[in-house]
PDB file of N, H, CA, C and O in Angstrom:
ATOM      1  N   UNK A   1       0.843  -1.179   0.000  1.00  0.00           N
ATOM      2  CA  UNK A   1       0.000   0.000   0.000  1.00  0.00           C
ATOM      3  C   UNK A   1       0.892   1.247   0.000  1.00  0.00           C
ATOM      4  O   UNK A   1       1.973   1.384   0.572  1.00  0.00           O
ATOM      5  N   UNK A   2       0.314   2.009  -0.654  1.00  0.00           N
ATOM      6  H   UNK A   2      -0.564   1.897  -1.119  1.00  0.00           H
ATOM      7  CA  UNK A   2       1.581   3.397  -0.930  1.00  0.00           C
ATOM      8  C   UNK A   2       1.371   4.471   0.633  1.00  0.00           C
ATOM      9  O   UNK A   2       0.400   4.556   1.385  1.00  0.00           O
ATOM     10  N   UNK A   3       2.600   5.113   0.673  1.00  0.00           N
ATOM     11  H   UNK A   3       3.389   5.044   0.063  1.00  0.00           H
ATOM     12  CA  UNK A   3       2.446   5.861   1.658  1.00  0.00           C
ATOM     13  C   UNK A   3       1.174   6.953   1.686  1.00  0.00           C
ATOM     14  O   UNK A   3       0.759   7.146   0.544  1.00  0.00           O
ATOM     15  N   UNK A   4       0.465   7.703   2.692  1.00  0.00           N
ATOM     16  H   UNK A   4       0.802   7.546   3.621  1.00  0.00           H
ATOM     17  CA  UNK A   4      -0.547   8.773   2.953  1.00  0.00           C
ATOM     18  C   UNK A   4       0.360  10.015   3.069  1.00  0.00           C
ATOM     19  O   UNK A   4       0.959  10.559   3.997  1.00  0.00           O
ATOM     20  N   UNK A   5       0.202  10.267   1.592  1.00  0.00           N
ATOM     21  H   UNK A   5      -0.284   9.825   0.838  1.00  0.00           H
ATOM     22  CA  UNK A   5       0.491  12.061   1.751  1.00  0.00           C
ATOM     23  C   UNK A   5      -0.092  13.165   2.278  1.00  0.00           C
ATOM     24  O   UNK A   5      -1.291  13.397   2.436  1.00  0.00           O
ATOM     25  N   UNK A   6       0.888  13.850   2.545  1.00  0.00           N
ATOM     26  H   UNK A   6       1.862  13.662   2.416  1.00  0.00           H
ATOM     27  CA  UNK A   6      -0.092  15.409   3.224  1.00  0.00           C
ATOM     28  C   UNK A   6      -0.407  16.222   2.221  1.00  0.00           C
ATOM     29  O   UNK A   6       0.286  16.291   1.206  1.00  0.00           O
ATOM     30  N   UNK A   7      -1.380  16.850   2.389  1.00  0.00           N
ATOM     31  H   UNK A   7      -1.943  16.794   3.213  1.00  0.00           H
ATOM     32  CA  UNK A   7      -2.085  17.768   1.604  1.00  0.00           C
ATOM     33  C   UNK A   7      -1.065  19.084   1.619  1.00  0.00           C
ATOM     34  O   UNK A   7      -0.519  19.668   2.556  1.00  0.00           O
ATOM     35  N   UNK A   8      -1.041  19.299   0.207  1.00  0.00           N
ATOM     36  H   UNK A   8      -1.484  18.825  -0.554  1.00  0.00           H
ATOM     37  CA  UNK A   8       0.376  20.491   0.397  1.00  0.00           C
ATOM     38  C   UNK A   8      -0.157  21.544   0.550  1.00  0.00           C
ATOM     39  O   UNK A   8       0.580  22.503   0.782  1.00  0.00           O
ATOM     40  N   UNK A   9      -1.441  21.732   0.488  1.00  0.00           N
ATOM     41  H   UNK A   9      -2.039  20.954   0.300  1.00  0.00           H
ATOM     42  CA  UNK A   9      -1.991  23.532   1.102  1.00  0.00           C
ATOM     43  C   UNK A   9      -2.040  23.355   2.640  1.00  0.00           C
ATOM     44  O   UNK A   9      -1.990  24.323   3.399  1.00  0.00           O
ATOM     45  N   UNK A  10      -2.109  22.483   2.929  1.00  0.00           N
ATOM     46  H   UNK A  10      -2.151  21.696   2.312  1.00  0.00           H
ATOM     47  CA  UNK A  10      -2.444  22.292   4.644  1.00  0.00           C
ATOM     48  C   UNK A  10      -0.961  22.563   5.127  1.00  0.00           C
ATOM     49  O   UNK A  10      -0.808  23.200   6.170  1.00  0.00           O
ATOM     50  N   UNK A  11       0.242  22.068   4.353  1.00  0.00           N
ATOM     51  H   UNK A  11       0.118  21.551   3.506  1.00  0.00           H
ATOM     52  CA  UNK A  11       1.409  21.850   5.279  1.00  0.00           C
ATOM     53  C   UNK A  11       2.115  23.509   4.894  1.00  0.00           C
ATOM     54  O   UNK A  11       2.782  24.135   5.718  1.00  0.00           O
ATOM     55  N   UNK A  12       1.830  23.971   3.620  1.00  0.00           N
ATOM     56  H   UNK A  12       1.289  23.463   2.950  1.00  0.00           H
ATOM     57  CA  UNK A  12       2.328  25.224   3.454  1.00  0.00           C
ATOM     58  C   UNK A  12       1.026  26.682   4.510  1.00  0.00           C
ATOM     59  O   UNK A  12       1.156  27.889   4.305  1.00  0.00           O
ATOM     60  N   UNK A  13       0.148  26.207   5.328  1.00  0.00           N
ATOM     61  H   UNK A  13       0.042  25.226   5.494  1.00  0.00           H
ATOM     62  CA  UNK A  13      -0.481  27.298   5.820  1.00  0.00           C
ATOM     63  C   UNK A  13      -0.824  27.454   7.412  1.00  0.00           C
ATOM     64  O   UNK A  13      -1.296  28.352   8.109  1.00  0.00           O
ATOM     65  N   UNK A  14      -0.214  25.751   7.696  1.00  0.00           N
ATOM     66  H   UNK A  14       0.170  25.021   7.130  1.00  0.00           H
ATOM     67  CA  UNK A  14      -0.019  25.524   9.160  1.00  0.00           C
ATOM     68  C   UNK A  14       1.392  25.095   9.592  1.00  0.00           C
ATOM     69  O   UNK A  14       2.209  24.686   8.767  1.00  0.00           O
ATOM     70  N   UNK A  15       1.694  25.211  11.083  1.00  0.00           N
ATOM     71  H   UNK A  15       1.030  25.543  11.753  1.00  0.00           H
ATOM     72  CA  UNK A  15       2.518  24.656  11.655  1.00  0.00           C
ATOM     73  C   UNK A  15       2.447  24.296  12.771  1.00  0.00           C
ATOM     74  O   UNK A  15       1.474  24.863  13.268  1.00  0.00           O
ATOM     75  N   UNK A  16       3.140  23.379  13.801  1.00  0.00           N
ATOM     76  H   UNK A  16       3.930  22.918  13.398  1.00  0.00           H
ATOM     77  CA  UNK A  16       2.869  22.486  14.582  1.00  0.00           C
ATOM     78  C   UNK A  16       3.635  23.768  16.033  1.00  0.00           C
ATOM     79  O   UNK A  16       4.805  24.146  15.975  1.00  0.00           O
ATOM     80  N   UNK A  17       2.868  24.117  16.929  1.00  0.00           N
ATOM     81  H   UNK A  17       1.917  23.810  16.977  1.00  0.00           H
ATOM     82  CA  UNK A  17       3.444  25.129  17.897  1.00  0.00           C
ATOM     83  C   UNK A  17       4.434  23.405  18.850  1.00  0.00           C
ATOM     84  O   UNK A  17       4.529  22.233  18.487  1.00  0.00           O
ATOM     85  N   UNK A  18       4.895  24.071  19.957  1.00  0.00           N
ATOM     86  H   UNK A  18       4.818  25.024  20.251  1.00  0.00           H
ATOM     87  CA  UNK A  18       5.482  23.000  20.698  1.00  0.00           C
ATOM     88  C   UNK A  18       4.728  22.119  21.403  1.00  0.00           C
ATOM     89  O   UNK A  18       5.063  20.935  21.384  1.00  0.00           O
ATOM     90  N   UNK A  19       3.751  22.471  22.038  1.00  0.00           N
ATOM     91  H   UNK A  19       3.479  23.434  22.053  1.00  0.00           H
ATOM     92  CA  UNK A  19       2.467  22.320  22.785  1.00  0.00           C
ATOM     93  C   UNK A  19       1.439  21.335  21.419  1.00  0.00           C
ATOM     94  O   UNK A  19       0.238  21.095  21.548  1.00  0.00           O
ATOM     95  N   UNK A  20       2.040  21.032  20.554  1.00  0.00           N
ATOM     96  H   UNK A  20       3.015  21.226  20.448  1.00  0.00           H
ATOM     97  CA  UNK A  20       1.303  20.572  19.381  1.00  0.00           C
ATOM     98  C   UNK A  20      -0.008  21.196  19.433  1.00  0.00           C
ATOM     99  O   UNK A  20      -0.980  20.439  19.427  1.00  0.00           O
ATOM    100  N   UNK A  21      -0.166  22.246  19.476  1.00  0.00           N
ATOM    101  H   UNK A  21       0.623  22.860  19.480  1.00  0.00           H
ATOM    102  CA  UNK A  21      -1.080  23.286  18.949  1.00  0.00           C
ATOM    103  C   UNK A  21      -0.870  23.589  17.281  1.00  0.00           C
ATOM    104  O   UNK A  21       0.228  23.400  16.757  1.00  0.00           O
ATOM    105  N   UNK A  22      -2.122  24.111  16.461  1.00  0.00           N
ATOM    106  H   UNK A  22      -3.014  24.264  16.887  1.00  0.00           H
ATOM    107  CA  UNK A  22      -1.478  24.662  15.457  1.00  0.00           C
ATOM    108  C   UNK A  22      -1.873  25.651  15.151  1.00  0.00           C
ATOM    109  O   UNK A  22      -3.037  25.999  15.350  1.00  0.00           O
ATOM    110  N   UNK A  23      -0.787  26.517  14.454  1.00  0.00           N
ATOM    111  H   UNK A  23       0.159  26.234  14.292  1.00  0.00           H
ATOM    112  CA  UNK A  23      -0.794  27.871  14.405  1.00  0.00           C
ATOM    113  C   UNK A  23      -0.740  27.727  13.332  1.00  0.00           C
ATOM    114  O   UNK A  23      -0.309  26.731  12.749  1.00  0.00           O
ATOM    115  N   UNK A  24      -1.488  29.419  12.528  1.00  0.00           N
ATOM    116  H   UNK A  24      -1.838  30.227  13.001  1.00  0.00           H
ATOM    117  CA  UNK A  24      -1.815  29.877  11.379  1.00  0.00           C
ATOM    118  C   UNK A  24      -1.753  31.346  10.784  1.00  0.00           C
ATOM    119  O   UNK A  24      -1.187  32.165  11.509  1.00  0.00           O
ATOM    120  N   UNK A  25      -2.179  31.738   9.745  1.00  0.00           N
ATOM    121  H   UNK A  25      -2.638  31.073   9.156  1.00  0.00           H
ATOM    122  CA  UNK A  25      -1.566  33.220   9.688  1.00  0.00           C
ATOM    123  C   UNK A  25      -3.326  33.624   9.259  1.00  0.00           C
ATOM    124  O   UNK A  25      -4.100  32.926   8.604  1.00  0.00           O
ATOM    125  N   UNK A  26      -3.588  35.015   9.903  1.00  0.00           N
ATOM    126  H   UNK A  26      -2.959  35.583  10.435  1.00  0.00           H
ATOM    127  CA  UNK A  26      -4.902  35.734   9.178  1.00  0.00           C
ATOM    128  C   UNK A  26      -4.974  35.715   7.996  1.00  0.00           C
ATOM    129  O   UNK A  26      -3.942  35.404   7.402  1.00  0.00           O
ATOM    130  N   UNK A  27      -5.630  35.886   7.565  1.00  0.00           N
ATOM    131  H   UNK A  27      -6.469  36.139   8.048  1.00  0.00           H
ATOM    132  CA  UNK A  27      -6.331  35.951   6.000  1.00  0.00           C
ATOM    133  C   UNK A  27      -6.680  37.556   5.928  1.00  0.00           C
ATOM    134  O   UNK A  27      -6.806  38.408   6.807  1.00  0.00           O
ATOM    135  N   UNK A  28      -6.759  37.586   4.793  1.00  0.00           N
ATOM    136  H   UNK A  28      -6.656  36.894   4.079  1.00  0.00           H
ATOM    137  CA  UNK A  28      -7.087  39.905   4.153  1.00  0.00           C
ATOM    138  C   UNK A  28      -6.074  40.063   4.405  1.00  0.00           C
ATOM    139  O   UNK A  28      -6.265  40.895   5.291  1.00  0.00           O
ATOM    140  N   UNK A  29      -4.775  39.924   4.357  1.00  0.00           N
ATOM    141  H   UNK A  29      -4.620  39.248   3.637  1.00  0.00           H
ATOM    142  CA  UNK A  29      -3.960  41.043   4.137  1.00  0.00           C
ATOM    143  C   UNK A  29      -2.726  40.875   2.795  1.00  0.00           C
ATOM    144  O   UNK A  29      -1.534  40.811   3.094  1.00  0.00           O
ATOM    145  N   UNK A  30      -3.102  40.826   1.587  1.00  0.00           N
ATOM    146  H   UNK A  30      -4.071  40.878   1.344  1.00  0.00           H
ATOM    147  CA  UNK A  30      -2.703  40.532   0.856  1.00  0.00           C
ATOM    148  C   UNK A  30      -2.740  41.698  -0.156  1.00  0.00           C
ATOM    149  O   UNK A  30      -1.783  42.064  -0.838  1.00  0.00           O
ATOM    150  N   UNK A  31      -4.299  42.363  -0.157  1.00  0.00           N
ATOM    151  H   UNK A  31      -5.077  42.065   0.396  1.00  0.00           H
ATOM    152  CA  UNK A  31      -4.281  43.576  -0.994  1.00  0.00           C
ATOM    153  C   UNK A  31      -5.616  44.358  -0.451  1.00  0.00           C
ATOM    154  O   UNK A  31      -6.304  43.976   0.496  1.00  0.00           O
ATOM    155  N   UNK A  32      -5.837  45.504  -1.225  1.00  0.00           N
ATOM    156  H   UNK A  32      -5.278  45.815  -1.994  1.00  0.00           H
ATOM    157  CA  UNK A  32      -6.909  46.681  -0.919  1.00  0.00           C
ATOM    158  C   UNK A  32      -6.588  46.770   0.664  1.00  0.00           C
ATOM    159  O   UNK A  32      -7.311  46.507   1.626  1.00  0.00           O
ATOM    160  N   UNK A  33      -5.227  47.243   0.599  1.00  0.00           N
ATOM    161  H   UNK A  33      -4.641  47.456  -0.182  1.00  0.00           H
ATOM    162  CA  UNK A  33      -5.014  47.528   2.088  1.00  0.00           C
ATOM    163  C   UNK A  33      -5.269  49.001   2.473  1.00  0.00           C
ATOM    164  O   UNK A  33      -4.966  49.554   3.531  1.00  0.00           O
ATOM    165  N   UNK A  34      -5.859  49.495   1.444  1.00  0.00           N
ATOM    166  H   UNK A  34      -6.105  49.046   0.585  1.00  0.00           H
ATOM    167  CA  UNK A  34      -6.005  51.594   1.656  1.00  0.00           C
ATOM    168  C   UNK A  34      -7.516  51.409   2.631  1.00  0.00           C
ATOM    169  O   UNK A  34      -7.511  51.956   3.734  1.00  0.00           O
ATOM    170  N   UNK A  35      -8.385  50.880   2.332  1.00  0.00           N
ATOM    171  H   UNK A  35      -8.389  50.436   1.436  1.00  0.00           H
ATOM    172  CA  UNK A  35      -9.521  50.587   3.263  1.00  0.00           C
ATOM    173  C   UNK A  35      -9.273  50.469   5.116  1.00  0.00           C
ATOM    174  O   UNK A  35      -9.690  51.181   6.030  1.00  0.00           O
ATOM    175  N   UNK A  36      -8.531  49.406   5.104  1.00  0.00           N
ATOM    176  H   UNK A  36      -8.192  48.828   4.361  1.00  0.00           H
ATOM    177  CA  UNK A  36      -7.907  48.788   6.390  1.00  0.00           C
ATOM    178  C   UNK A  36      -7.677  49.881   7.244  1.00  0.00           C
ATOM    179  O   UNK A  36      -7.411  50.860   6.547  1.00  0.00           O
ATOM    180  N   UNK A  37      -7.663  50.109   8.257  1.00  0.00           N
ATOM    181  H   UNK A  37      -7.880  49.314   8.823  1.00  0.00           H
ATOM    182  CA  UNK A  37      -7.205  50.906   9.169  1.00  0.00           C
ATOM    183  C   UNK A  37      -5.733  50.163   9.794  1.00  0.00           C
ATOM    184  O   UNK A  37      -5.585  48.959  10.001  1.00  0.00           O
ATOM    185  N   UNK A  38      -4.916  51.039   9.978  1.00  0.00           N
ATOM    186  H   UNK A  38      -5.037  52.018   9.810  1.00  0.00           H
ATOM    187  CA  UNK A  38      -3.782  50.398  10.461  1.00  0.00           C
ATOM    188  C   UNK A  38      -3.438  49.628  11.797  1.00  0.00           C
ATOM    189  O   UNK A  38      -2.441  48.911  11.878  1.00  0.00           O
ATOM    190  N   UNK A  39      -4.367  49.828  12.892  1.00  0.00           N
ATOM    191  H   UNK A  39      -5.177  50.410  12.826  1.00  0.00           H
ATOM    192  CA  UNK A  39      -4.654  49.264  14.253  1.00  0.00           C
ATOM    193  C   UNK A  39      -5.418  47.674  13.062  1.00  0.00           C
ATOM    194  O   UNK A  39      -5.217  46.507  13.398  1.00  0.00           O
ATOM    195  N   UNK A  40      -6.090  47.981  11.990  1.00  0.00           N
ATOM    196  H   UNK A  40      -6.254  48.929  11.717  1.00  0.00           H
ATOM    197  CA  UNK A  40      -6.625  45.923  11.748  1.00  0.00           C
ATOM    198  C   UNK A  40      -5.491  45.341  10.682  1.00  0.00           C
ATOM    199  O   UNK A  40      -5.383  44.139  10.438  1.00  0.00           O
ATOM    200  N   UNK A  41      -4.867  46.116  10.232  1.00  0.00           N
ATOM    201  H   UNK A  41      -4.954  47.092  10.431  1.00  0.00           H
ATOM    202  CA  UNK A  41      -3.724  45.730   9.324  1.00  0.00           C
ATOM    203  C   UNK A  41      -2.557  45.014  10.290  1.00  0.00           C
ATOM    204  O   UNK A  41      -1.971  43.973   9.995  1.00  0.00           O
ATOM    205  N   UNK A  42      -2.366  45.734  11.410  1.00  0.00           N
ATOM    206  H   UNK A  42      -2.842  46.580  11.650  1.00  0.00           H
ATOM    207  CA  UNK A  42      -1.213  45.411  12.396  1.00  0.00           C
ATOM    208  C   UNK A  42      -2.013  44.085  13.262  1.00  0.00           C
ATOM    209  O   UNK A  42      -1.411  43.305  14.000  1.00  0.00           O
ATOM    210  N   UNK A  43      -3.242  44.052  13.027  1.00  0.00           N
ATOM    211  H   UNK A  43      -3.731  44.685  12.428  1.00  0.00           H
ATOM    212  CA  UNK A  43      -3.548  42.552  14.077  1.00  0.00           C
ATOM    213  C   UNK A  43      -3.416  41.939  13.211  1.00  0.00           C
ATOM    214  O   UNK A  43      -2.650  40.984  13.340  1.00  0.00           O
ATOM    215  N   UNK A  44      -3.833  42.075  12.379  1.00  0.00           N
ATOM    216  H   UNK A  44      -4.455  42.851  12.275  1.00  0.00           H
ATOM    217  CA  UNK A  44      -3.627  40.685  10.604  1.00  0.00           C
ATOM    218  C   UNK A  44      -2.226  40.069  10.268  1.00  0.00           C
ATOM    219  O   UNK A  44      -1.886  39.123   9.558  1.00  0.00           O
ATOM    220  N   UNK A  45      -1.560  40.943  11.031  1.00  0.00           N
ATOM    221  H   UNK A  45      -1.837  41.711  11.608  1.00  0.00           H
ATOM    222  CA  UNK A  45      -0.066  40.806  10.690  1.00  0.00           C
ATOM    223  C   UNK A  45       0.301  39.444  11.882  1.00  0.00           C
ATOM    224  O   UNK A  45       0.976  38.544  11.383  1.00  0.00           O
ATOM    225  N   UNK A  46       0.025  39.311  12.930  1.00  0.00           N
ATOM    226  H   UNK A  46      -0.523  40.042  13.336  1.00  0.00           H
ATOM    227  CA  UNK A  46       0.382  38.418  14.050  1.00  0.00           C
ATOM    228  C   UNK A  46      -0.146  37.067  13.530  1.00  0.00           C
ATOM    229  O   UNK A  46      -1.152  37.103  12.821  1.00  0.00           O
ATOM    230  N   UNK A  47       0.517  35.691  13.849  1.00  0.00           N
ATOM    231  H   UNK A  47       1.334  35.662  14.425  1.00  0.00           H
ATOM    232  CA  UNK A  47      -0.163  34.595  14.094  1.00  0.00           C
ATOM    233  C   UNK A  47      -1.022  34.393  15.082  1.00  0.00           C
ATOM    234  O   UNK A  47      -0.842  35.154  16.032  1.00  0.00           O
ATOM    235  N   UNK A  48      -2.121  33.438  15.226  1.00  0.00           N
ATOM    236  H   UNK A  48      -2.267  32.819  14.453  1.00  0.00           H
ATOM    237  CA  UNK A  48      -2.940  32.866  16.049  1.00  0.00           C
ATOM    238  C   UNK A  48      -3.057  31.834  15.858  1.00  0.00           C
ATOM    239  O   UNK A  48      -2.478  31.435  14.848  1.00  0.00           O
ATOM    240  N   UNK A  49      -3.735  30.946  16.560  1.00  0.00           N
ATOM    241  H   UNK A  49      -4.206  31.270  17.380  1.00  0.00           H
ATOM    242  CA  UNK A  49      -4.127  29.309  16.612  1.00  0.00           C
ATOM    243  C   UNK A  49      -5.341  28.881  16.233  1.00  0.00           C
ATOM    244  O   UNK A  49      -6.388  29.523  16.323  1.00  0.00           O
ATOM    245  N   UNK A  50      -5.221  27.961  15.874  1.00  0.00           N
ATOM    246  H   UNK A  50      -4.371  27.440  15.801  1.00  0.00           H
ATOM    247  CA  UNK A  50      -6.461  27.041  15.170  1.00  0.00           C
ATOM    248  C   UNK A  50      -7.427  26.639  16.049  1.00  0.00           C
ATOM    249  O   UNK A  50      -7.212  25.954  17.049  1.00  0.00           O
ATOM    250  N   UNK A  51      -8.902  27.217  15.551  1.00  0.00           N
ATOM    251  H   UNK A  51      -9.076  27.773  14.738  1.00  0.00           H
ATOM    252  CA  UNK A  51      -9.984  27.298  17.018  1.00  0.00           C
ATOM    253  C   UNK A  51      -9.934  25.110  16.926  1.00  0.00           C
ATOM    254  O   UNK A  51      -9.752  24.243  16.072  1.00  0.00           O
ATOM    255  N   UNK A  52     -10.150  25.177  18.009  1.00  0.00           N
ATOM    256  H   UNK A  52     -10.297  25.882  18.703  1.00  0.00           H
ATOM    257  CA  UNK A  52     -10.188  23.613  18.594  1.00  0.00           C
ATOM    258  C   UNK A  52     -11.354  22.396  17.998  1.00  0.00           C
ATOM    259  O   UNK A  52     -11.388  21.176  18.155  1.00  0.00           O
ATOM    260  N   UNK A  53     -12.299  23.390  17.223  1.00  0.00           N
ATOM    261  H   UNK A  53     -12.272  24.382  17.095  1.00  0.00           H
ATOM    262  CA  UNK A  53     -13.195  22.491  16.832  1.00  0.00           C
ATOM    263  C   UNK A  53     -12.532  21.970  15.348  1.00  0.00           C
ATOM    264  O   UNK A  53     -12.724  20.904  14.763  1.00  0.00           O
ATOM    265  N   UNK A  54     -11.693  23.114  14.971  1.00  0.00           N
ATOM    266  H   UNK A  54     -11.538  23.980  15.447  1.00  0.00           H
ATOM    267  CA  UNK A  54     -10.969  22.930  13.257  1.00  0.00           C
ATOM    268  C   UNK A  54      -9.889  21.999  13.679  1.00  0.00           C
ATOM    269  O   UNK A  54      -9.647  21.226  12.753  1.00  0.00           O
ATOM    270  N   UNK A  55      -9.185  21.787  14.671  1.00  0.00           N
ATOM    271  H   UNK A  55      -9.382  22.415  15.424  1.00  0.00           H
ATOM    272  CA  UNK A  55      -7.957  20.961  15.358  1.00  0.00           C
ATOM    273  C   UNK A  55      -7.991  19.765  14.165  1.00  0.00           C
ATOM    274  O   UNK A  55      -7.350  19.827  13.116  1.00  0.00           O
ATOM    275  N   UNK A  56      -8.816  18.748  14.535  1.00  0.00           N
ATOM    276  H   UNK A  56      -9.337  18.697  15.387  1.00  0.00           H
ATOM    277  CA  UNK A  56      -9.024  17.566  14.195  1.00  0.00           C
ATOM    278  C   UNK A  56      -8.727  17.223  12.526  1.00  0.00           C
ATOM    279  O   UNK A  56      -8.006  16.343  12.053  1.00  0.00           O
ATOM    280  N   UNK A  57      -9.746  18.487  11.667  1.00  0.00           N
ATOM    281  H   UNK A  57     -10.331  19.201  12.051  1.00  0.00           H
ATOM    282  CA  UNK A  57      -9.366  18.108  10.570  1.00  0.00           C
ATOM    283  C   UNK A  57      -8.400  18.157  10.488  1.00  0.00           C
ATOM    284  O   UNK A  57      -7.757  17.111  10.407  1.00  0.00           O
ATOM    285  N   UNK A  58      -7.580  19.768  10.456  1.00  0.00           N
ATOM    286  H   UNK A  58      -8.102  20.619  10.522  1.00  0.00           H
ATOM    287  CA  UNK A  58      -6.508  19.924  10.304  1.00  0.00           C
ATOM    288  C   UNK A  58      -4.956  18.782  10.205  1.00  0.00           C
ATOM    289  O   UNK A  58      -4.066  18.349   9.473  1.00  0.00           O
ATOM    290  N   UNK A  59      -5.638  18.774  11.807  1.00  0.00           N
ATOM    291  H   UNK A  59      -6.361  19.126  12.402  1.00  0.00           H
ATOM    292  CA  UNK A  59      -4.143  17.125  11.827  1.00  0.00           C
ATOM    293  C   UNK A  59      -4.489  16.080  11.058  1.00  0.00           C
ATOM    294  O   UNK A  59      -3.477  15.452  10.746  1.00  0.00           O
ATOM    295  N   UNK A  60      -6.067  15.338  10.347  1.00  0.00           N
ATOM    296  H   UNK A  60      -6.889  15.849  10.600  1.00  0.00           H
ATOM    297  CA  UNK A  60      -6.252  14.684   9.475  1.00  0.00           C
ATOM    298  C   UNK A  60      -4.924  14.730   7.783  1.00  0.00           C
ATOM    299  O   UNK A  60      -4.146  13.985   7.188  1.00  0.00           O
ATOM    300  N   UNK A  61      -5.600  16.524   7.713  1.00  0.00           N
ATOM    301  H   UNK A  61      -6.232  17.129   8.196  1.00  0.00           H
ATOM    302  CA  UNK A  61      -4.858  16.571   6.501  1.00  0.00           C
ATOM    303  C   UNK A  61      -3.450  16.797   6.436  1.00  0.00           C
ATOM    304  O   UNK A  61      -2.777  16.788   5.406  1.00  0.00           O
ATOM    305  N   UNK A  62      -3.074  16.987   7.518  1.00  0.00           N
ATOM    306  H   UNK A  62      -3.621  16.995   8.356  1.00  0.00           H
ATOM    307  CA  UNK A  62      -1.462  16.946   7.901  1.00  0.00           C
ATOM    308  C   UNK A  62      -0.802  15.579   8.286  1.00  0.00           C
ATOM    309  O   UNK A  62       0.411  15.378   8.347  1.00  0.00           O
ATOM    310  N   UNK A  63      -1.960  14.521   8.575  1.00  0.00           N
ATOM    311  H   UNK A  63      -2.946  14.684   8.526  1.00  0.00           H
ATOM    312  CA  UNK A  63      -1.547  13.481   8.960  1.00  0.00           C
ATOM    313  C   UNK A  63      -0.205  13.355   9.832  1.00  0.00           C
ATOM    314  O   UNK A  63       0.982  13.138   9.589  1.00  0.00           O
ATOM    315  N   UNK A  64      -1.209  13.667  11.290  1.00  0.00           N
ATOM    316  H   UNK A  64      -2.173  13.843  11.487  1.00  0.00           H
ATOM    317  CA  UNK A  64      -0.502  13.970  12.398  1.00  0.00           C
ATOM    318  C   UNK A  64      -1.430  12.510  13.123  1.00  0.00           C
ATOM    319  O   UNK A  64      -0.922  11.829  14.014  1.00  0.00           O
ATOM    320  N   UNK A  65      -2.445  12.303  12.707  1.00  0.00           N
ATOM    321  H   UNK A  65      -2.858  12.856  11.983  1.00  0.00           H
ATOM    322  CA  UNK A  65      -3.267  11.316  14.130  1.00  0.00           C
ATOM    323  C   UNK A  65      -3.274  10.039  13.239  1.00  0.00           C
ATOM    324  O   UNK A  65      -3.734   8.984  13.676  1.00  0.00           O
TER     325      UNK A  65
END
């Protein structure tokens, strides 16, 4: 049986924190940034973590479980 690959959008848009949490980057900030106010441009800019109910797939398609 051939090996289970990872999904290459999943492995290029997550990463595994130490705590095997996974972290991710906001979405909108790519363009039509003249709209944005710079206080939501500068939070868009930080990572955050993957809400806990998305957990599961996630490590599916990363084939972590």
């Amino acid at each position: 049986m051939p090996k289970m690959k990872t999904k290459s959008s999943a492995k290029k848009r997550f990463k595994l924190t130490g705590t095997s949490k996974i972290k991710r980057k906001h979405a909108y900030k790519s363009h039509i940034l003249t709209k944005k106010s710079k206080k939501r441009k500068l939070a868009l800019t930080h990572s955050t973590l993957v809400h806990e109910a998305d957990e599961a797939n996630i490590k599916a398609q990363l084939r972590l479980t």
